[in-house]
N, C-alpha and C positions, 0 to 999 in steps of 0.2 A: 357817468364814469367814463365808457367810452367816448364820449365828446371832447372830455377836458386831457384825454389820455391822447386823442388828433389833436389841441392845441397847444398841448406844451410841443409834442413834436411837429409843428410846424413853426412854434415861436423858434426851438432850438435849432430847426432848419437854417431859419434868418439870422439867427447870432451865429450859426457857420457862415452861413453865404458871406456875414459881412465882418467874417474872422475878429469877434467880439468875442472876449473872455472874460465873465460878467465878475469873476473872484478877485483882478485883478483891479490895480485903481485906472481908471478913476472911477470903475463902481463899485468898489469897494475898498472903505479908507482902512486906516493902520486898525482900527479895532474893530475892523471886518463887517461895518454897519454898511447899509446900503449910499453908495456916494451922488449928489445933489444931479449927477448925468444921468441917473437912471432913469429922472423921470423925463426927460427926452424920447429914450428908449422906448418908455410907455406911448407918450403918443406917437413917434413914428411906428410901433408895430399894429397900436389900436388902427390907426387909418389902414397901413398896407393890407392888411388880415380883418378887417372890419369888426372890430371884437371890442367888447365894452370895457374904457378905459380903468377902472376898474380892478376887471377881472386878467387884464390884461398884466397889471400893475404886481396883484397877486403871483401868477402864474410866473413871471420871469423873476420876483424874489425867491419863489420855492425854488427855481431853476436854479438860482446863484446861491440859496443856503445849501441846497445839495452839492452841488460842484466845491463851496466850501470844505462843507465837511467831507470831502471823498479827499480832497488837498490835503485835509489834517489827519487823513488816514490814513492817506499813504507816507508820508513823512514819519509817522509814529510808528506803522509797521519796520520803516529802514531802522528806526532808530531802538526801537523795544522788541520787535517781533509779535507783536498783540497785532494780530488779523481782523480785520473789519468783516463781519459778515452780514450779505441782505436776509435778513430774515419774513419771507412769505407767509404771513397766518389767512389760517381759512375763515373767509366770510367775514371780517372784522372791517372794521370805517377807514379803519390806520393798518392799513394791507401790509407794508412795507415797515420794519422795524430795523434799525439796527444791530448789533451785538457785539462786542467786544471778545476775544478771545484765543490763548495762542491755540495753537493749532496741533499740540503733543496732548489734545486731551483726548477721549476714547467716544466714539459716536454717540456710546448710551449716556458719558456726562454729559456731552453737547444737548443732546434729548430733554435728560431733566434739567439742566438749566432752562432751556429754552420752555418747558412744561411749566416749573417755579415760578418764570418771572410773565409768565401769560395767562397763567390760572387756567392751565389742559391738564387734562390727567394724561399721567405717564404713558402708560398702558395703552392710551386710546389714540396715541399718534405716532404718524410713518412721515421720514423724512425722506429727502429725495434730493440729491446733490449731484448735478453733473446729467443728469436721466437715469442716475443708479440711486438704486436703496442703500442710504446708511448701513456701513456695517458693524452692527454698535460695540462688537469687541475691535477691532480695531481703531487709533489713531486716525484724525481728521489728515495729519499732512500723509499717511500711509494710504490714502485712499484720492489722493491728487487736490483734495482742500484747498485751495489756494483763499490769497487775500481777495476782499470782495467779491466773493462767490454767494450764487444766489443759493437761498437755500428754502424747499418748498416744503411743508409742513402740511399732512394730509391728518386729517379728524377723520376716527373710521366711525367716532358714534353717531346715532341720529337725529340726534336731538340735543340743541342748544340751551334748556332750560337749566342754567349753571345755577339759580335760586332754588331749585328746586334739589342738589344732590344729597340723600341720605345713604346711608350705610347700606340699605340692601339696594341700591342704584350702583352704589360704587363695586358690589360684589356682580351685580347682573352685567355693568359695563366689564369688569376684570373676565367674566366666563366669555364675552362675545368676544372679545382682545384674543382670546385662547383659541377661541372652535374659528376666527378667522386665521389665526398661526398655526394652528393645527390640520384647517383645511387647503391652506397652503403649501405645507407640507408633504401632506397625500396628496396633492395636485402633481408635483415633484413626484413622490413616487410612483403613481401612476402612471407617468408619461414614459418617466423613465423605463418601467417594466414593457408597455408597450411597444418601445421603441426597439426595446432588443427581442420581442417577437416576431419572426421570420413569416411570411405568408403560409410557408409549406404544415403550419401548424392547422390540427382542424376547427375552423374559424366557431363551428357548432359548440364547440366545446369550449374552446381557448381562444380568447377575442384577440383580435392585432387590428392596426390600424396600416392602410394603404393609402400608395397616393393616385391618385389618379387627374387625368387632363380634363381641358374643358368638355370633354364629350362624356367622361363618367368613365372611361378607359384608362385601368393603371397604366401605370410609366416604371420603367426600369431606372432605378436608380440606383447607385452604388452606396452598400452597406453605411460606412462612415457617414457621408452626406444623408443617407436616409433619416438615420441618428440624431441628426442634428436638426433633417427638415422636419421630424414629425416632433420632438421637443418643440420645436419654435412656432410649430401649427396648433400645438396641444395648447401652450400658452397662451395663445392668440384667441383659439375659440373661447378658452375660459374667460378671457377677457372682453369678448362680445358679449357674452352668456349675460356678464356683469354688465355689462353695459347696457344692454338692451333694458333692465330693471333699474337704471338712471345710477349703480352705486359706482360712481365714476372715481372716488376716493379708493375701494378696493378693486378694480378693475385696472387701475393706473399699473402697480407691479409687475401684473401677469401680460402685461401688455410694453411692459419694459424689457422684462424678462424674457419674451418672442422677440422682440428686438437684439437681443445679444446673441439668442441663438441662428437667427437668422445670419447675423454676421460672422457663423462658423461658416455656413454656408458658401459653396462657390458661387464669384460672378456670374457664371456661366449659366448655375442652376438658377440664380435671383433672376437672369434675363428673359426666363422662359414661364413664369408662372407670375401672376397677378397678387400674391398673396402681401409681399414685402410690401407692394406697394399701399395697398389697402392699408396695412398695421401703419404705416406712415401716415394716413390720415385718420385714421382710430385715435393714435398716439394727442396727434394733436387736437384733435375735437376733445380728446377727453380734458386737455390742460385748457381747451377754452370754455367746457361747460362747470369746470373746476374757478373759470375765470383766473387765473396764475398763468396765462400768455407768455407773461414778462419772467418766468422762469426757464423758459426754453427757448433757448439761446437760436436754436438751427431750428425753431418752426418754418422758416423760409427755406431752409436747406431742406428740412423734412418733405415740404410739398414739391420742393422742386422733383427732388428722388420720384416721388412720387407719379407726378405728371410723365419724365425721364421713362420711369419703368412701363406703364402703360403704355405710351407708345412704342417701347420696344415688342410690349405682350402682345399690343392691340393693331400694332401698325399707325403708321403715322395719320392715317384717313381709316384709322379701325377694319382696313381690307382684310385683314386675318383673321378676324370675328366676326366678317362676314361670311368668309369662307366657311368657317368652323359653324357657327350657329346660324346665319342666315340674316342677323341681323346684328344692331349694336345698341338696343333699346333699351334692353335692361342695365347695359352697364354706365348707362348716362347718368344715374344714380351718384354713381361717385365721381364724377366731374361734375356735378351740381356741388356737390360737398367742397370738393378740389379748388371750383371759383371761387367758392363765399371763402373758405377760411382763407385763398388767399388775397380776396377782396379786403376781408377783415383783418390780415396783416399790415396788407397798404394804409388802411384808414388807420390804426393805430402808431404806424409810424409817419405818419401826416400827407401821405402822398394821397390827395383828394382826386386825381385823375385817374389813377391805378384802380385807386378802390371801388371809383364808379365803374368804369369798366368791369372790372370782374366781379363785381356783386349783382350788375343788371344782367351780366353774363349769365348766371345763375339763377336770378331773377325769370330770363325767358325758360331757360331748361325746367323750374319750378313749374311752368306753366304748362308745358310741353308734355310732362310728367304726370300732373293730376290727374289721378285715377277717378273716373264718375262711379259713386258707390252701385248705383242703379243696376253698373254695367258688371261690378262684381259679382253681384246679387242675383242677375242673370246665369252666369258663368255657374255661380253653386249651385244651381236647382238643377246643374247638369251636372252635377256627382264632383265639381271640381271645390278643391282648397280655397279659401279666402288668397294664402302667400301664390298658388299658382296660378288665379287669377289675375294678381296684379304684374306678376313676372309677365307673363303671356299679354296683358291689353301693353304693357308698356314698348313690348318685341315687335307688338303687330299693330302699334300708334292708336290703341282704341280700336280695333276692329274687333269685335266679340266673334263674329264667325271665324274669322281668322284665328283667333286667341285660341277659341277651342278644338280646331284641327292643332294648332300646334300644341297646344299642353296633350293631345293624345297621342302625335308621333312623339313626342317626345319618353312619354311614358310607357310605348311599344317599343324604345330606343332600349329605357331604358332596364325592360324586363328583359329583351334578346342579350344584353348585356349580362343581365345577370344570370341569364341561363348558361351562354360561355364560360363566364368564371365559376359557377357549378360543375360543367363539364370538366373545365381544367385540372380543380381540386378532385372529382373525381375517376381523372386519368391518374393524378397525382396521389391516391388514397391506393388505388390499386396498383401501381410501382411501388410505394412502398412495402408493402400487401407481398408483391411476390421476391422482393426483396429480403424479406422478413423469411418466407417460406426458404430462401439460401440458406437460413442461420443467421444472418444479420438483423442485430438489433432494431427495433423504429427510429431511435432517436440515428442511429449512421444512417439508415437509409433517407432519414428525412435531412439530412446533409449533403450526402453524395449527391440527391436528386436536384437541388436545390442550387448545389455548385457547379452542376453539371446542365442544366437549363432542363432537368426534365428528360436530361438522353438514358434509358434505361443502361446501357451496354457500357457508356462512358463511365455512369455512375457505379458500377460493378466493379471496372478498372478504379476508379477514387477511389474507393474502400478499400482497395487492397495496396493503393500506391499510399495510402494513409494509416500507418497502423494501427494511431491512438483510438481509432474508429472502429476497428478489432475488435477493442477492450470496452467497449458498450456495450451494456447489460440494462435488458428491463425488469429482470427480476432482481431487482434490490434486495427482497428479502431473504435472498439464497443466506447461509451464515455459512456456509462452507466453504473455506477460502481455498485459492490454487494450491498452495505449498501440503494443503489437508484434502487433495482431493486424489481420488483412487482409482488410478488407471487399472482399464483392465487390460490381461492378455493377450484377449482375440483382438480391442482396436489396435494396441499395437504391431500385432501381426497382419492388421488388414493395410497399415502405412506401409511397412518391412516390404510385404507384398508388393506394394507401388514402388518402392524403389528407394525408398526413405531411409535414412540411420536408424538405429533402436533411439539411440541420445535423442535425434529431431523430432521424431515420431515422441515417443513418452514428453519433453517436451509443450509439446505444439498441443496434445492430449489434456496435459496438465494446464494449459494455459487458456486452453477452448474450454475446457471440463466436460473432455468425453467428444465435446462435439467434432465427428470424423471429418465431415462434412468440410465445415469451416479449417481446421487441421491441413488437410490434405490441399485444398487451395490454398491457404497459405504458402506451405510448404513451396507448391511448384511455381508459384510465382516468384517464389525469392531465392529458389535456385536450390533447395531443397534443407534450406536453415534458415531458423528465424530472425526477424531483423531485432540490432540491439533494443528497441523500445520495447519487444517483446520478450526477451530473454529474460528465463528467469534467474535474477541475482544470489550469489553463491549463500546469503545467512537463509535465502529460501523466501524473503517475501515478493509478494504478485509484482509485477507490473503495475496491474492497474492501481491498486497501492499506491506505487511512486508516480503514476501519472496524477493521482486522482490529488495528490500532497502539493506534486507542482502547480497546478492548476486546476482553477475552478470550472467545472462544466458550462456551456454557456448559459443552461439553462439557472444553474445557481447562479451567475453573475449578471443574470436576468433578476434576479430578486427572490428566489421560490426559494423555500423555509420547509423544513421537516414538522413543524409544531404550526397544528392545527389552525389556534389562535392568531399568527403571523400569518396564514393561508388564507382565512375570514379578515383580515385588514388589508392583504394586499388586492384582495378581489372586489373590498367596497371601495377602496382606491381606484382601483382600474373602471368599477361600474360607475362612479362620478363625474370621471372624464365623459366617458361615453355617456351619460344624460346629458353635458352641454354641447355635445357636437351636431350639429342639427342634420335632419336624416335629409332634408333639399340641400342638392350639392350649391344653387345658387341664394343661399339663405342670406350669405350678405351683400347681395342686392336686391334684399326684399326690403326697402325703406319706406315708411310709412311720408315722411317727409312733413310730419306733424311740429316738429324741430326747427327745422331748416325756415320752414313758412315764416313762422313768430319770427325765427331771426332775419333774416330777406325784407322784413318789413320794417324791421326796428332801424337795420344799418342804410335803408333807402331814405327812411326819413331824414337820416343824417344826413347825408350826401345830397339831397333834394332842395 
């Protein structure tokens, strides 16, 4: 397949070079049959291309019946509006189908048609238009459809025995179709809850995701963009997780889907982290061991990106990975990957010089690479990981003594580490703590701290230049509202005392409920009255009432639920994510390169 896929594009090469257009006459007469020139054509491209006349013969009529019918598709689109679509099926002999249809119909008809006339079940396939997923309520032309658009058709089942479907097959594939829609779903929510979790939360308790550089040191990143980077991260690992277990059909979305959130992302932040560019070769290894290539239009663009961002990560001679880690062994990994698939671009699109070049490119790195098992086996009789072995022999070119001084600073690197951000959460547990002891809530002080970098004295001014932060309460289950709560005489006389109105004072009293403390600081900060957000409205309900009506808490617009059951789904949601995110920070460049071998050998033959 790949052979004949480099000789139509280098026969189609030669019918540009030699501005031939094989639909037109004279090779092709009024009733579009092949014209008496063509076979000219055959022998001069058999000789130039040294290819068996023959096959040669074949090869440039399939060229000229397609260029036909792409002629009478486009003609009939001006004229009817009926859209030619390429239709991609999985793993079948006749890859490539076409389709007829206008383009006002709704994704999920498009689906079953295309299910109907191929004998797939509905249920068990994901379509893929553009690098985005079908979106089956809406219209093809509402979703950028265009004429001849390719269109990639993923089978999530695993097995191809279509002789064999009975009734409890079709119910077992309907329940997998579900728990794969449904665990995509909690992927989503998961991510999402985690993302609007704040670090200052106690991680013992209430898990959040951070980011951190290549040394395992977080990085300050702003809110929005965080948002976004840890969605597009979230998606990405799940889609490793998938990959690493060969289900490269369901793997493709969530790795589609890191792709779009990445491009919420600023250029600024994509220039500085490795991550984008990785997903760029993820992306397209998955469409190549999917074998649908020819559905992703920007595989060349994607690797370029790719190559692009690394060296802006890596430095152009990898100087700032040396800097940073000492060396750049392990991440040779993915410029082994980076050559072959775009050695494998070249060859498929006929350029037989390119593709040598960067296939044996990869080919030496393949070499350079090979981990000797003997010497992993080594490495673990000394307390070390199978993955940190081959990380470390790859950093230290096979040096096992070396390997294993560095897999041990590495792991005193990264316990001093964790001892810091222990420390920090518990500088940060105790500001809250004595923040708390003011009268103020956890949830304000776990704000003020947060927006204030940790300055105790700042965060004390935040709270009180914040009012809605006043109105945090941790006891929820008070029922006793401000308008029904009973001042007494002595705190009002203990304000009066300070300098206060009766009105401020009863007030500030009712609105703290009792608390003097909080009252009286109020009071003096705002010049001895409280601010409109706090006041209370003449029919008599709280503030916080009319706060809590305007607006959601962050913590509920974080996703938390009063009812139990919604509490146990969002927390097996959140624990899902967190089972595929793997606990070595360099896990995707721990590659076995068991893959890559087979194929380095398959595309050398070719070219050889």
């Amino acid at each position: 397949m790949a052979q004949k896929k480099y000789l139509i594009a280098k026969l189609t090469s030669c019918l540009r070079e030699d501005k031939i257009q094989l639909w037109k006459p004279p090779y092709t007469n009024e009733k579009k049959e092949a014209g008496k020139e063509m076979k000219e054509l055959v022998q001069k491209y058999s000789s130039k291309l040294n290819i068996n006349e023959n096959d040669t013969e074949n090869m440039l009529e399939e060229i000229r019946c397609k260029a036909i019918e792409r002629g009478t598709g486009n003609e009939n689109f001006k004229v009817t509006g009926i859209a030619r679509l390429d239709i991609y099926l999985p793993r079948r002999k006749s890859r490539k189908i076409p389709l007829e249809t206008n383009l006002f119909i709704t994704g999920k008809e498009l689906r079953s048609q295309i299910a109907q006339e191929h004998a797939l079940k509905e249920n068990a396939i994901k379509i893929i238009i553009n690098k985005k997923q079908l979106d089956l309520g809406k219209t093809l032309e509402d979703q950028g459809v265009t004429h001849n658009a390719k269109v990639m058709v993923l089978q999530l089942e695993q097995s191809d025995e279509e002789t064999r479907r009975k009734v409890q097959e079709e119910e077992l594939q309907c329940k997998k179709e579900k728990e794969i829609n449904d665990k995509m779903q909690r992927t989503k929510k998961g991510l999402e809850i985690l993302a609007e979790r704040e670090e200052y939360l106690d991680p013992d308790s209430v898990p959040y995701l951070d980011i951190a550089n290549q040394t395992g040191r977080s990085i300050e990143i702003p809110p929005q963009a965080k948002k976004a980077l840890v969605l597009a991260m979230g998606y990405h690992e799940k889609g490793r997780a998938l990959m690493k277990k060969k289900e490269y059909e369901i793997a493709l979305p969530y790795l589609l889907d890191a792709d779009k959130h990445f491009c919420e992302c600023s250029t600024e932040l994509l220039n500085t982290v490795d991550n984008y560019a990785v997903l760029q070769l993820d992306i397209v290894w998955c469409y190549f061991r999917l074998e649908q290539l020819d559905c992703l239009d920007d595989a060349e663009k994607k690797l370029s990106t790719a190559h692009r961002c690394f060296q802006r990560c890596y430095g152009e001679n990898h100087e700032r990975l040396i800097d940073i880690k000492g060396s750049y062994g392990r991440e040779k990994v993915l410029f082994l990957r980076l050559y072959l698939l775009q050695g494998i671009g070249h060859y498929h699109s006929g350029r037989e010089k390119e593709a040598a070049e960067y296939i044996q490119k990869a080919s030496r790195l393949y070499e350079e690479l090979s981990i000797d098992p003997d010497k992993v086996y080594r490495l673990s009789l000394l307390g070390f990981s199978e993955q940190e072995a081959r990380l470390a022999l790859r950093a230290c070119h096979g040096n096992v003594e070396h390997a294993a001084n560095l897999i041990t600073n590495r792991r005193e690197e990264k316990a001093q580490i964790r001892r810091e951000e222990r420390a920090k959460r518990r500088q940060r547990l105790e500001d809250i703590n004595t923040l708390k002891s003011m009268g103020y809530s956890e949830r304000a002080a776990q704000v003020a701290l947060h927006n204030t970098q940790g300055d105790l004295d700042q965060a004390f001014k935040f709270i009180l230049d914040n009012p809605e932060l006043l109105l945090e309460d941790d006891d929820d289950d008070d029922p006793v509202t401000v308008d029904q709560f009973q001042v007494s005489q002595e705190s009002i006389d203990q304000l009066m005392y300070m300098g206060f109105s009766r009105e401020s004072a009863e007030q500030a009293l009712k609105v703290f409920k009792g608390n003097i403390h909080l009252a009286s600081q109020t009071l003096a900060h705002y010049g001895g009255v409280l601010p409109a957000s706090l006041q209370l409205s003449p029919e008599g309900s709280s503030p916080s009432e009319e706060s809590a009506s305007s607006k959601d808490s962050p913590t509920e617009s974080a996703g938390s639920s009063s009812s139990p059951t919604d509490e146990d789904m969002e927390t097996d949601a959140v624990n899902e994510i967190l089972e595929d995110i793997p606990e070595h920070e360099e896990d995707y460049l721990d590659l076995t390169l068991e893959e890559e071998e087979q194929i380095i050998h398959e595309y050398l033959s070719y070219i050889q």
